[in-house]
C-alpha positions in Angstrom: 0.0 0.0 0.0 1.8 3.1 -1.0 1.8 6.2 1.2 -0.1 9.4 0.9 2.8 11.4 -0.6 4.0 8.1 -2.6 0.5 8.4 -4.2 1.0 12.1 -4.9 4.1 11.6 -7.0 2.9 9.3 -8.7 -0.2 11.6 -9.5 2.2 14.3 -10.4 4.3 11.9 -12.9 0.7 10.8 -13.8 -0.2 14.6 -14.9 3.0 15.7 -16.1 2.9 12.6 -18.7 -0.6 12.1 -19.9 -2.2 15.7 -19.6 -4.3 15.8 -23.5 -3.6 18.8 -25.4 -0.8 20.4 -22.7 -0.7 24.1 -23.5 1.0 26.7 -21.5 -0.3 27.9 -18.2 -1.6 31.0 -18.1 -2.6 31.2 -21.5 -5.4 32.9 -23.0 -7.2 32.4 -25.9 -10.3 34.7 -26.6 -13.3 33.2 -27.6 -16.4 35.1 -30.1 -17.3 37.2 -27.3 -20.5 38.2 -29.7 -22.6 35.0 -28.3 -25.3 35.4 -26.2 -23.7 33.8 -23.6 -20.3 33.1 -22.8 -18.3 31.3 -20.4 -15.2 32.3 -18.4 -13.4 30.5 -15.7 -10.5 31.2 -13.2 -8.5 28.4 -11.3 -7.2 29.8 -8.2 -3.2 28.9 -7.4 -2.5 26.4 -4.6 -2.7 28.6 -1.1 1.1 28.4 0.7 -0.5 26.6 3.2 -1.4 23.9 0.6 2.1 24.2 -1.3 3.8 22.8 1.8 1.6 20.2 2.3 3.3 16.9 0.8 0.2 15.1 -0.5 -1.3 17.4 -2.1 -0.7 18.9 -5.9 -2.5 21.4 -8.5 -4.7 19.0 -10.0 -6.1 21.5 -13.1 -4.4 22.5 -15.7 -5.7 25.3 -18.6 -5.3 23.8 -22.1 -6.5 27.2 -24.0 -9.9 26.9 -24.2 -10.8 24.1 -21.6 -9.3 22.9 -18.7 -8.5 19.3 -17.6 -9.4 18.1 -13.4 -7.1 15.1 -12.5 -9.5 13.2 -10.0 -7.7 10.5 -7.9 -9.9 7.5 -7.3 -9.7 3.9 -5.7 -12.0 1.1 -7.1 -11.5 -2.4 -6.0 -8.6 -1.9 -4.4 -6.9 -0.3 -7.9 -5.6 3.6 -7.9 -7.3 5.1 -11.0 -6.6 8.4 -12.5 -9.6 10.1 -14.1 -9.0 13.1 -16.3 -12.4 15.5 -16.8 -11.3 18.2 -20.1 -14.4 20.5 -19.8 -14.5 23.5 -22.7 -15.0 27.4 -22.1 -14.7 30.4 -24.0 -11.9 31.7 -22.0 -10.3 30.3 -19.4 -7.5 31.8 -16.8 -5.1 30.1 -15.2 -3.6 30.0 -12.1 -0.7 32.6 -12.9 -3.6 34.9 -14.2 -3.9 38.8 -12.6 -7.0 40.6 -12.4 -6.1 42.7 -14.8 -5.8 40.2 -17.6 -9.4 38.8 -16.5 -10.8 42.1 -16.3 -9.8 43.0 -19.9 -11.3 39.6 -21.2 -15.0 39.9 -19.6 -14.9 43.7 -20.8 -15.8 42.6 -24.6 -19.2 41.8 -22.8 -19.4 44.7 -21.1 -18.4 47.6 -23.1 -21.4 47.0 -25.6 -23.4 48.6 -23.0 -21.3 51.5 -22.7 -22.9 54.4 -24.6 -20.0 56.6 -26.1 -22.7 59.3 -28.1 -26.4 59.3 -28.0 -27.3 58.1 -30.8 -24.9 54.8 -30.7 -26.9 51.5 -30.2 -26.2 49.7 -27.4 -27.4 46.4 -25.4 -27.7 45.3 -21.6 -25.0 43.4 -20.0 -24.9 40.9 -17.4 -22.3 39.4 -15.5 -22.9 36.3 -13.0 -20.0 35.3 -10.4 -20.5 31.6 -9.2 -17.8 29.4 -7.5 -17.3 27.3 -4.5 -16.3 29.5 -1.6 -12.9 29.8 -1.2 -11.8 29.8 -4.4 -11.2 33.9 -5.0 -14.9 34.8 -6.0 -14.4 37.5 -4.1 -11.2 38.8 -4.9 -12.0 38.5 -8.6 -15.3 40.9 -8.5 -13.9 43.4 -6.2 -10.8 43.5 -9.1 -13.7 43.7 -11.6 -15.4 46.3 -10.3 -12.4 48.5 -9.4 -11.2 48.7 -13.5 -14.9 48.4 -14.8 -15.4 52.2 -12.5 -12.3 53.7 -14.2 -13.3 52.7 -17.5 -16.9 53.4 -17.6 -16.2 57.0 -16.8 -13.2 57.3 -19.4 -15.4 55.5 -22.1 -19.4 56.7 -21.3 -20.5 60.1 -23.4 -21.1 63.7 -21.2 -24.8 62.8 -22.0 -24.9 60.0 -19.9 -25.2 60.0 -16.0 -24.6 57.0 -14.0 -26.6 55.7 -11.0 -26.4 52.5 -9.1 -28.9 50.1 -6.7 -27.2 47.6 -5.0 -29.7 44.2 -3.3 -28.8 41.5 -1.8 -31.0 38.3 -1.7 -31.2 36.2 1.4 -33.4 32.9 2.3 -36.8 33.1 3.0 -40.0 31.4 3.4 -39.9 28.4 0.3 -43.9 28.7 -1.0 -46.2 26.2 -3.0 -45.2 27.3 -6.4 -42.1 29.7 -5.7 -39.5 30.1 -3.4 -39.6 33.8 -1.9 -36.4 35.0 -0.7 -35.9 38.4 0.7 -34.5 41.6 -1.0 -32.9 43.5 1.0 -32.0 47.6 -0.2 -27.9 47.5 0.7 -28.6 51.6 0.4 -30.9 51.7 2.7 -29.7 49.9 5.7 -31.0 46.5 4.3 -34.5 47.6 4.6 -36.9 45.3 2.7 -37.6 46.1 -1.0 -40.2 44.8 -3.4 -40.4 44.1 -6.8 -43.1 45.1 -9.3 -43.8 44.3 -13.1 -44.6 47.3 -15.3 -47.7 46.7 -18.0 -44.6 46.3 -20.7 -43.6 43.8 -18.7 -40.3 45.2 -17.1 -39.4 44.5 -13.3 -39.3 47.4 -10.9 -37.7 47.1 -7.4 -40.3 49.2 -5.2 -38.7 51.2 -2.7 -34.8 50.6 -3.5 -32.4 53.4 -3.4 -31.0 54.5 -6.5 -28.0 56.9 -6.4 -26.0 59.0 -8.7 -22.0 58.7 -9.7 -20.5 61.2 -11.0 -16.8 60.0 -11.2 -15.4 57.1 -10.7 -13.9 57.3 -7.2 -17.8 58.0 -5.9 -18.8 54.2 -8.4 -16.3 52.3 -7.1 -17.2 53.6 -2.8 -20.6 52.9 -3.7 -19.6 49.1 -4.3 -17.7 48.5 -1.4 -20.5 50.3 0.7 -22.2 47.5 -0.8 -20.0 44.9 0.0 -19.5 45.8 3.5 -22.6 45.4 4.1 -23.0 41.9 2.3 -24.3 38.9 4.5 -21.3 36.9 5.4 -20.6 33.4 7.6 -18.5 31.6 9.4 -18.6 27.8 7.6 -16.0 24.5 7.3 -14.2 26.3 4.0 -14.6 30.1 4.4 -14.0 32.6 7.4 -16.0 35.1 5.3 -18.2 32.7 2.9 -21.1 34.8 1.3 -24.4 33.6 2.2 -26.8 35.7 -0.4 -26.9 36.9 -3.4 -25.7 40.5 -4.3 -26.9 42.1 -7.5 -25.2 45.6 -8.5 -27.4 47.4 -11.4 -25.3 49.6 -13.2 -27.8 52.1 -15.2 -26.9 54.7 -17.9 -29.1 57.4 -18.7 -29.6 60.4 -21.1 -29.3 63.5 -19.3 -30.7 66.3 -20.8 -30.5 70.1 -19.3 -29.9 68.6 -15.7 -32.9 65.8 -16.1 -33.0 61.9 -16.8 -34.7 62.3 -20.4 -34.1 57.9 -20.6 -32.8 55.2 -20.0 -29.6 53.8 -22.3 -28.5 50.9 -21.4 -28.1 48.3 -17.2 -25.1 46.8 -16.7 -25.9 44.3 -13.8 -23.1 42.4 -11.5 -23.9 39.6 -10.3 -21.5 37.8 -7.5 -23.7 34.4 -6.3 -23.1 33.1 -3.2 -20.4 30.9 -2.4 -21.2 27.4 -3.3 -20.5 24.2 -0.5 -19.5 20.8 -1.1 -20.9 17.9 0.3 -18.4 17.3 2.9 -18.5 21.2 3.8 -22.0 21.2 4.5 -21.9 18.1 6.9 -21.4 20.9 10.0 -24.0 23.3 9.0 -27.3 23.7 11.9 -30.6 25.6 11.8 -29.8 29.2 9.6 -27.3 27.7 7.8 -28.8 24.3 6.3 -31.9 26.9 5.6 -29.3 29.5 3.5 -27.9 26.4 1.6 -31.0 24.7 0.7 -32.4 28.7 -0.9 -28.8 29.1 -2.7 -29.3 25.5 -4.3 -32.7 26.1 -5.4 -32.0 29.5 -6.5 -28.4 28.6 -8.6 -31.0 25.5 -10.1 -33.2 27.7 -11.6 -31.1 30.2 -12.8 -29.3 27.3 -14.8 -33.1 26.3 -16.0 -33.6 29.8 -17.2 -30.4 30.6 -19.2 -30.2 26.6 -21.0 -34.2 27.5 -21.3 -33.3 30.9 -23.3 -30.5 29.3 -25.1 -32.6 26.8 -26.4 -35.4 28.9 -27.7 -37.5 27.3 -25.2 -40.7 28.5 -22.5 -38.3 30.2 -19.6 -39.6 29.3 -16.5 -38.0 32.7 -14.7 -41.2 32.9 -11.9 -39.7 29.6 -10.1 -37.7 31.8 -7.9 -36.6 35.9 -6.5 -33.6 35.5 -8.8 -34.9 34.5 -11.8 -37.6 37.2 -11.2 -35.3 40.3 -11.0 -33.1 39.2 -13.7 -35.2 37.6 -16.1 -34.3 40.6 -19.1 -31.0 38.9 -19.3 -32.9 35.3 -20.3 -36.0 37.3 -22.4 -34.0 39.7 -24.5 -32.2 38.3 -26.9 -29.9 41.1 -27.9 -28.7 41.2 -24.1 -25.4 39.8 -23.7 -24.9 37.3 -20.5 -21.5 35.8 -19.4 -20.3 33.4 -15.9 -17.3 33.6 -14.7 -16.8 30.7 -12.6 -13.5 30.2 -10.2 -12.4 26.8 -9.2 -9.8 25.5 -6.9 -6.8 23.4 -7.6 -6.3 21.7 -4.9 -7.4 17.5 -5.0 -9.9 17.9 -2.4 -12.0 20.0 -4.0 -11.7 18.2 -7.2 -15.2 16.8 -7.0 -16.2 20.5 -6.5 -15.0 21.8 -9.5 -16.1 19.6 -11.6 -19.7 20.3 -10.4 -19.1 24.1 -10.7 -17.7 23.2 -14.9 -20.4 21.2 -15.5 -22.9 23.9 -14.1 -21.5 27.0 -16.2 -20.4 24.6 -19.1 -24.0 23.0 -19.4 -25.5 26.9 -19.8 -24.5 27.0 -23.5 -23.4 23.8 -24.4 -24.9 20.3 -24.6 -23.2 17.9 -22.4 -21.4 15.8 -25.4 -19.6 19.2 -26.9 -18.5 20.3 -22.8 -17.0 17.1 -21.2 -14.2 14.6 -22.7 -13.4 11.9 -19.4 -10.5 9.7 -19.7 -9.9 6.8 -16.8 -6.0 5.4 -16.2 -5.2 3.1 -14.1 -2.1 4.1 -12.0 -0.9 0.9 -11.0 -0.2 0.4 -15.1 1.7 4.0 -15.2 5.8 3.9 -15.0 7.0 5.3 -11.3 7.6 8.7 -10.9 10.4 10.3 -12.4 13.0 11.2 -10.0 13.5 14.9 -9.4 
């Protein structure tokens, strides 16, 4: 019986040798970024904590568009190797800086970035969804930071820029719907509700809008925000988010010092951090209630967008979520992209390939995402010595 760190060489050998398609780290290769919907991901770099550890290693690697999870696995008493190659539009890898993600996901955003009036332009939306612990976090708040600068530098003097900021945390699940509560980040998380128009558009009743005028007052509006964000203590995360936060981003004609129309919403999305299996095994009372409303909300959001992208009926009543964002799924000239982060560390292996197949299975069916591979370890040659 080999030992722990025996069976991490030989995974590392394993990975080194038989990776399909082996391509630089790092590496990015942009994608169409006209689709309808598009598909990022970030792997986060080992911690230091899990560098020093002996039996563990990285077990993605980016391959330009897709990225390859080495699962470890024992069946009848035989090591097997199983390598998941899942397809993106972009991916980043583990050496990659916010800067060079921010400047990828901006092709979706800048076509709702109004230079002159009379320039068509379309809604944007941006969803955030990971595991916890896996830099969620850290990428949005980079996001956010370049998106204030730029929208400033970019946007025409017709257009003024205001912002709402909402978070959505569990509530009551009902016969038909689950109902989760919206809670007005501007106004002290004071209750807000949301109300459809007679053209069919969704109002949030009572939320506080406010206006930007540079970029220094955008980006202390989102961390205002973010301070204010419902956080807790679970098995993977000091910090872990426990709702939903929704930034709406809205750009309107200004005309002798009044709002004449609306051009274009960009809306930010950062989903709460996702749980494993083995990470939800501690949770009691609040927190098995917040995990059961983020499943059932991150289900129906996937429902909506595969819905849209198959020209199907979108079922965006089932839940708050879907409800407040369904433009994104009924428009089709809106442009809609998830950026997913992922972990490489081996125990959260399983993990990430839940959180691939999740964003993966939005635009693609599941034979064009997913190529598996099984090898058996005991056939491979040792490790090679260092």
């Amino acid at each position: 019986m080999m030992s722990n760190k025996a069976m991490a060489d030989r995974i590392r050998s394993a990975i080194l040798d038989h990776t399909p398609e082996a391509a630089p780290l790092g590496r990015v290769v942009p994608s169409d970024f006209n689709d309808r919907f598009t598909i990022f991901v970030r792997v986060r770099p080992l911690l230091d904590f899990e560098l020093e550890a002996p039996d563990l290693y990285d077990c993605v690697q980016a391959s330009r568009n897709c990225l390859t999870v080495h699962k470890a696995q024992m069946s009848l008493n035989k090591f097997y190797l199983t390598q998941c190659t899942f397809r993106a539009d972009a991916v980043f890898a583990q050496d990659a800086c916010n800067e060079q993600v921010y400047a990828v996901v901006n092709n979706v955003i800048s076509a709702s970035v109004p230079e002159h009036p009379d320039q068509a332009v379309r809604d944007s939306t941006i969803f955030m969804y990971g595991q916890t612990g896996t830099g969620k976090s850290h990428t949005i708040n980079g996001i956010v930071e370049m998106f204030a600068a730029d929208l400033f530098i970019k946007k025409g003097a017709d257009f003024e820029v205001f912002i709402s900021a909402v978070e959505l945390v569990a509530g009551d699940k009902g016969f038909v719907v689950s109902t989760d509560n919206i809670c007005d980040l501007y106004s002290n998380g004071h209750l807000v509700h949301f109300r459809d128009d007679v053209e069919g558009s969704t109002h949030l009743r009572g939320a506080k809008e406010l206006l930007c005028r540079g970029a220094d007052e955008l980006r202390a509006c989102f961390h205002r925000a973010q301070g204010l964000r419902k956080t807790q203590e679970t098995a993977k995360n000091a910090q872990s988010s426990r709702s939903h936060l929704i930034y709406f981003v809205r750009l309107r004609r200004a005309s002798a010092g009044a709002v004449s129309g609306e051009a274009a919403t960009i809306t930010l999305v950062d989903l709460a951090g996702i749980e494993g299996n083995q990470d939800t095994q501690s949770m009691r009372g609040g927190q098995v209630r917040d995990s059961a409303s983020i499943n059932r909300s991150l289900a129906a959001l996937k429902d909506c967008i595969r819905a849209a992208a198959e020209g199907r009926v979108i079922p965006f009543r089932t839940c708050t979520l879907t409800r407040l964002l369904k433009k994104c799924f009924l428009d089709p000239a809106a442009r809609t992209a998830f950026l997913a982060t992922v972990s490489g560390n081996p125990r959260d292996a399983a993990q990430t390939c839940s959180t691939l197949r999740y964003v993966g299975l939005v635009k693609w069916a599941p034979a064009d995402l997913l190529v598996e591979r099984k090898l058996r370890l005991d056939d491979l040659p040792p490790p090679r010595p260092n």
